[in-house]
C-alpha positions as CSV (number, residue, x, y, z in Angstrom):
1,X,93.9,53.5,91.8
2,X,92.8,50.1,90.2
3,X,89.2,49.3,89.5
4,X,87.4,46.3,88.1
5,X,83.7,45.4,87.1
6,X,82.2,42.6,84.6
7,X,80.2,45.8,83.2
8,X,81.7,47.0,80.4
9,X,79.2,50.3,79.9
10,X,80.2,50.8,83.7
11,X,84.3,50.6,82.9
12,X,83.2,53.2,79.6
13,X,81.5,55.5,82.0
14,X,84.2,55.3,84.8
15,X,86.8,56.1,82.5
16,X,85.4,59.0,80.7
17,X,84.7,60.7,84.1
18,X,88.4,59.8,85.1
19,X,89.5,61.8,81.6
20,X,87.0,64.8,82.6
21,X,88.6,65.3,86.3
22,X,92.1,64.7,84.3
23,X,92.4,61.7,86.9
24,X,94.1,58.7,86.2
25,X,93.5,55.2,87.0
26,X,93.5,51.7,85.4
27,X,90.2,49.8,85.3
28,X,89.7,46.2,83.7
29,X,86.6,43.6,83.2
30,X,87.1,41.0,86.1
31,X,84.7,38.8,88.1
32,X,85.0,40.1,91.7
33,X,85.3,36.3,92.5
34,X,88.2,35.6,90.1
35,X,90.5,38.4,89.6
36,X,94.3,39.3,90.0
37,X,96.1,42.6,90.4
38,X,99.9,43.2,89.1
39,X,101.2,44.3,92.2
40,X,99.8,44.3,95.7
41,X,97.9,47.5,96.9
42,X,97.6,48.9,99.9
43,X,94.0,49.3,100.3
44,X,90.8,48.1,98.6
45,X,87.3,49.0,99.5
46,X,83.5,47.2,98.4
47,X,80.8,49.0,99.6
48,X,77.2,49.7,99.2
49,X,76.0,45.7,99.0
50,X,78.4,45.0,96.3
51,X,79.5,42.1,98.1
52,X,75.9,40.7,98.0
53,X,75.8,40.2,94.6
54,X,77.7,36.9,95.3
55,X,74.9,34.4,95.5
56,X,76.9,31.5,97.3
57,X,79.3,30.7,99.8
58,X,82.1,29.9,97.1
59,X,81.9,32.6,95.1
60,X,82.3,35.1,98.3
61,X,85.5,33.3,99.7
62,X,86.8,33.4,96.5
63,X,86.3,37.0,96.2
64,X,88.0,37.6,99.7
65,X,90.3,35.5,99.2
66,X,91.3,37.4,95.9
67,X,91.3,40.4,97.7
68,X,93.6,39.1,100.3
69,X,95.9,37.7,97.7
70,X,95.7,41.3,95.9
71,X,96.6,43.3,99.2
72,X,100.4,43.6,100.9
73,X,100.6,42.1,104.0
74,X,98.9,45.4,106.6
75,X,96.8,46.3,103.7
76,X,93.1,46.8,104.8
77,X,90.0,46.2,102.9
78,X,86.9,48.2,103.9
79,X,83.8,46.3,103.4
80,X,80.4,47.7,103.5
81,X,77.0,45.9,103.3
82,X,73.7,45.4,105.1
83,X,73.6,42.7,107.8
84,X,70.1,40.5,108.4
85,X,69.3,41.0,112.2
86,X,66.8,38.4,113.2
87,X,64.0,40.7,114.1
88,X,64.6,42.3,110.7
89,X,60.8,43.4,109.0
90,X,60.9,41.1,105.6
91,X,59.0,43.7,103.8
92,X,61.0,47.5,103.2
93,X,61.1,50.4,101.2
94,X,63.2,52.9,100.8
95,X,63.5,56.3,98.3
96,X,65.5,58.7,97.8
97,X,66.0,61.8,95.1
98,X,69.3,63.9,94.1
99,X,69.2,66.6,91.4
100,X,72.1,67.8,89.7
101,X,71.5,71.2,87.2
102,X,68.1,70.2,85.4
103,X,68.0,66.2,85.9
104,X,66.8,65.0,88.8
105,X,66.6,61.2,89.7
106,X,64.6,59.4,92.1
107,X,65.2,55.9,93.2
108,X,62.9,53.7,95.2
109,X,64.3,50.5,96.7
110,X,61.6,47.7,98.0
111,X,62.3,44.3,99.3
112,X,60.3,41.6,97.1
113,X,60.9,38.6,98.6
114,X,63.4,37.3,101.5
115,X,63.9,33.3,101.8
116,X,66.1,32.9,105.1
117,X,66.6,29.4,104.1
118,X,68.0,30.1,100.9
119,X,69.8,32.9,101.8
120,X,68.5,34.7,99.5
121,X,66.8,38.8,99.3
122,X,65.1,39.5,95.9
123,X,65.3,43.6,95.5
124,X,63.6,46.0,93.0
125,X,65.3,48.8,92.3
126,X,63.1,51.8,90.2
127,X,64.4,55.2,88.9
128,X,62.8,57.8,87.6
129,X,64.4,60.4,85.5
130,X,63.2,63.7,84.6
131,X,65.2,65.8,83.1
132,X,63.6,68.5,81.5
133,X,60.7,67.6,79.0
134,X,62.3,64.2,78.8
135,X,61.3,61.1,81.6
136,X,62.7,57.8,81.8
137,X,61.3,54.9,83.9
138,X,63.8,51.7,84.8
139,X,63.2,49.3,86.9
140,X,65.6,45.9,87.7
141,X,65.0,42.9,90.3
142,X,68.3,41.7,92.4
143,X,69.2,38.8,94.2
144,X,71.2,39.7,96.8
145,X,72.8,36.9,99.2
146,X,71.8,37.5,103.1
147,X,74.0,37.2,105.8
148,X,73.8,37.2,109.9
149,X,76.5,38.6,112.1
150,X,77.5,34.7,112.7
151,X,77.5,33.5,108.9
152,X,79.8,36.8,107.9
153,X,82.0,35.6,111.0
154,X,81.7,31.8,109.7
155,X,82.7,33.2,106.1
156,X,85.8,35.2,107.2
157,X,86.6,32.3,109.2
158,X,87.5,30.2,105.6
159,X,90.4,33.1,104.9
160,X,92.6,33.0,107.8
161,X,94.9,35.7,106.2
162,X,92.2,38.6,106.3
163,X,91.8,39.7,110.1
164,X,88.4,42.0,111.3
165,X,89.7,44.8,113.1
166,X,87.3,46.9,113.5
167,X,83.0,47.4,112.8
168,X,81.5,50.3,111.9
169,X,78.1,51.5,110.5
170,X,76.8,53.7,107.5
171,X,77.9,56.7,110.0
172,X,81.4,55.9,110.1
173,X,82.3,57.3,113.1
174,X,86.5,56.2,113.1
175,X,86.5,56.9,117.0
176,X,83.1,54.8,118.3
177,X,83.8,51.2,116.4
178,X,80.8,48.8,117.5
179,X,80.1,45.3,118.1
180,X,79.7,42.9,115.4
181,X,76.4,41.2,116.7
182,X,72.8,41.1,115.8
183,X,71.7,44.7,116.5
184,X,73.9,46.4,113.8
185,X,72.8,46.1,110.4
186,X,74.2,49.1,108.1
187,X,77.7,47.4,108.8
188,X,81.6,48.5,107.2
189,X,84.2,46.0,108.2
190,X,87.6,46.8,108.1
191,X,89.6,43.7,107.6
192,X,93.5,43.6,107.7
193,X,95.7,41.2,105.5
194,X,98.0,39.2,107.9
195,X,102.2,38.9,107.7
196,X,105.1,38.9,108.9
197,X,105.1,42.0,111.4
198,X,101.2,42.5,110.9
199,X,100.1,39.6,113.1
């Protein structure tokens, strides 16, 4: 397993769980737009709107254009984030709580601001921790890039050696793959690298 993230605090974290399951795996700091493995793997996965965080065209061909460069030739990458349909309702919110033993966190998610010429979705994101006497409130705003069935199908267009094989949604049923068009918006792509034999 190989695993990259500009956080540093996030590498820290990943690798002390990693120690704790007695787990193995090597992580490094890397720009998801500008990064190179030692040797090819045979899968990669992004999921969850990481893929979002990349503001502009560039920087997300760049990153799957790293990826591709990163895979062997039949390697897949499963990508997961949230299409725009164009009936979508510019204002949401979502929450959401887990508790493990005595801490229990709840996250609220709420759409700020969504410019469809920009391409741009502003997010808050706000937890609330209580564990035991002790609460913590934090609260963020994100800038997440949008994209329509047609502009992620422009996009993959500009890497010619990453193929879409097959779309799924947040239910990843392997057996009922779906349409790539504007109804589906919780959306996993699974992308193949191209080669000799993998055509």
């Amino acid at each position: 397993m190989t695993g990259l993230d500009l956080s540093q605090p996030s590498l820290n974290y990943a690798r002390r769980r990693l120690v704790r399951r007695k787990l193995a795996a090597d992580l490094f700091p890397a720009d998801m737009a500008d990064f190179q493995v030692d040797s090819p793997v045979d899968a990669a996965y992004c999921t969850f709107d990481g893929f979002r965080h990349l503001l502009t065209e560039d920087s997300a061909r760049r990153h799957l254009q790293c990826v591709s460069d990163a895979l062997r030739p039949g390697g897949i990458y499963i990508l997961g984030f949230h299409l725009l349909p164009p009936d979508a309702d510019p204002e949401c919110t979502e929450r959401w709580t887990q508790q493990h033993g005595r801490t229990k966190v709840t996250v609220t998610l709420r759409v700020l601001d969504t410019d469809r010429r920009r391409r741009i979705e502003t997010l808050r994101v706000c937890l609330l921790v209580r564990s035991g006497t002790r609460t913590v409130r934090l609260r963020h705003d994100f800038p997440f890039r949008m994209y329509t069935a047609r502009q992620f199908r422009r996009l993959l267009d500009r890497v010619p050696t990453l193929h879409l094989c097959d779309v799924y949604d947040f239910w990843y049923e392997i057996d009922h793959p779906l349409k790539l068009d504007n109804q589906i918006s919780d959306t996993v792509f699974i992308l193949k690298k191209t080669g000799k034999g993998f055509e």
